[in-house]
N, C-alpha and C positions, 0 to 999 in steps of 0.2 A: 548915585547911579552905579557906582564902581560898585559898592555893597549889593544893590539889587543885583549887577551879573553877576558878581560869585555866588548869588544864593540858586540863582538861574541855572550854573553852570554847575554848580555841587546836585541840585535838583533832577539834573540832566543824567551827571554820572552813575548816580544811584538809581536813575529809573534803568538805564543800562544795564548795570548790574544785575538788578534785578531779572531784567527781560534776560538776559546769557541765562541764568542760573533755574529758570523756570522753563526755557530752551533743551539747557542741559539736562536737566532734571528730567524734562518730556521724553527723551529719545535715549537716555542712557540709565535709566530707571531700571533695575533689574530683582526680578522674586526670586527665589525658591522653593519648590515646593520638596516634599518629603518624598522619602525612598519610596518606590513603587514596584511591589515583588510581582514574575508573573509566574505561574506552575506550568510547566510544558504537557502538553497530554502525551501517552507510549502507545506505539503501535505495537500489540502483540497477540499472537496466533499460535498455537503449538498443533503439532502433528502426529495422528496417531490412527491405525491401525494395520492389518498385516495382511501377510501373502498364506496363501498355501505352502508346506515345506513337503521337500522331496520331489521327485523327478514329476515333471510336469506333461502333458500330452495336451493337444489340440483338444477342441470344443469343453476341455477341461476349467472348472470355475478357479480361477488363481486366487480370488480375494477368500481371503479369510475371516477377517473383520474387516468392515467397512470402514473406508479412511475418512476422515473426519480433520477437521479444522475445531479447535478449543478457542473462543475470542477471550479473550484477557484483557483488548485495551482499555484504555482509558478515556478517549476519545470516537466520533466516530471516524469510520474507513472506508475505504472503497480497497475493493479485494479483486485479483486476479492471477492464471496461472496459466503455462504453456507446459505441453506435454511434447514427447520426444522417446521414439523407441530406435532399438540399435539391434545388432545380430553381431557375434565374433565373424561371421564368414562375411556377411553382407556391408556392414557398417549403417549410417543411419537410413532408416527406414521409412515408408509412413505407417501411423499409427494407427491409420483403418487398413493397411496391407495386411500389417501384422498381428493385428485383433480382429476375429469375426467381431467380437462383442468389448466391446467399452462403455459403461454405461456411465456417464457424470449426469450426478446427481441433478432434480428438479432444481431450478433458480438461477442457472450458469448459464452465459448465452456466448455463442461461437461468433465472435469480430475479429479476427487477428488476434484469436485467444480467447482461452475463456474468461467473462466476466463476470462475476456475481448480481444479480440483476432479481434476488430473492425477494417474492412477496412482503416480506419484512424489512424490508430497505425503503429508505428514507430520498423520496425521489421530485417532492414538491418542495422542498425549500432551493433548491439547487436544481432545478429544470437539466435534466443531460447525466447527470450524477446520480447514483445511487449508493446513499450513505447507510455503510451497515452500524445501528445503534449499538451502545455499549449493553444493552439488554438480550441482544441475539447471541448465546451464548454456544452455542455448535452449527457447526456449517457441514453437509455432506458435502464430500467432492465424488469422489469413486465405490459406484455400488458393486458392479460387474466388470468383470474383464477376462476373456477367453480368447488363446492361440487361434489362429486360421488354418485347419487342417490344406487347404488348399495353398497355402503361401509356405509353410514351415511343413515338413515332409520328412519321411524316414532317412532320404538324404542329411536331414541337418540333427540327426542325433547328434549329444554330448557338444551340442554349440552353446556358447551363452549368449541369452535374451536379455536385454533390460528394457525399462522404459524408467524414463525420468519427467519428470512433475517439476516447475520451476515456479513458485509461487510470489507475487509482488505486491504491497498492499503502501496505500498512499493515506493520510487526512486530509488534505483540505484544496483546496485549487491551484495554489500556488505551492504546491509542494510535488515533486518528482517521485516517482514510485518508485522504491528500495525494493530489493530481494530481501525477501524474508527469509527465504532459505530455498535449499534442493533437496529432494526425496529421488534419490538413485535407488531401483531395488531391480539384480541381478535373479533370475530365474534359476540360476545353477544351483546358488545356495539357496535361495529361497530368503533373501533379507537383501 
């Protein structure tokens, strides 16, 4: 009898053991898996065309070359820009006071800014969003742009004019729109 409980009681410890060790095993079991790279996409846009140089007058075309937007990213974007005109005498202005004519280009729509909203933008994967492809390779912003003989007058000879362009562009929903940059360009000099 004494023999059969130790075999009982040895039988008992090791199922024991067992049961801890297949316990343990369940719940502190741990993998690793291999290094997982991921590549970031860039948001990038350069800028580029010009003014008329030299002394400038009302109903006068300022744009020289049409300013233009270069896409470079890597990913898609959503793109956007605020404009902003000033006077040395007046300070900030608005920019239909200041321009009879401003033309921005087809595709841009006025919400609290303009948004790019271009025929080639990518608006059914993301319902509300419009994702410019990494295949849209030039964006017009600014075609036309001419002084207001009516607001700007022989009074305001030798003043400087500017207007500034403040453009923002974002990837993906969860990401915050960065300044891409500002385009300040003074009338006096002409740059």
């Amino acid at each position: 009898m004494t023999k059969r409980l130790l075999v009982l009681s040895l039988s008992m410890i090791l199922t024991l053991i067992l049961l801890g060790t297949t316990i343990y095993a369940y719940y502190f079991d741990q993998k690793e898996t291999g290094s997982v790279d991921f590549t970031l996409g860039e948001v990038s846009f350069t800028w580029s065309g010009n003014l008329t140089s030299g002394f400038v007058m009302p109903s006068q075309e300022l744009i020289g070359t049409t300013f233009q937007l270069t896409n470079t990213s890597s990913v898609e974007t959503e793109l956007r820009f605020s404009i902003e005109a000033s006077t040395s005498l007046l300070g900030t202005v608005s920019v239909n006071d200041l321009f009879s004519v401003y033309t921005i280009s087809s595709g841009w729509v006025f919400d609290n800014g303009y948004y790019y909203r271009g025929s080639n933008t990518d608006s059914t994967s993301e319902p509300g969003k419009f994702k410019i492809p990494t295949t849209v390779s030039q964006i017009t912003v600014l075609e036309s742009l001419k002084l207001d003989g009516y607001f700007i007058r022989n009074e305001h000879v030798g003043e400087t004019v500017s207007i500034t362009l403040t453009f923002q562009a974002k990837q993906g929903p969860f990401v915050t729109w960065a300044t891409l940059g500002t385009a300040n360009y003074n009338f006096s000099t002409g740059q």
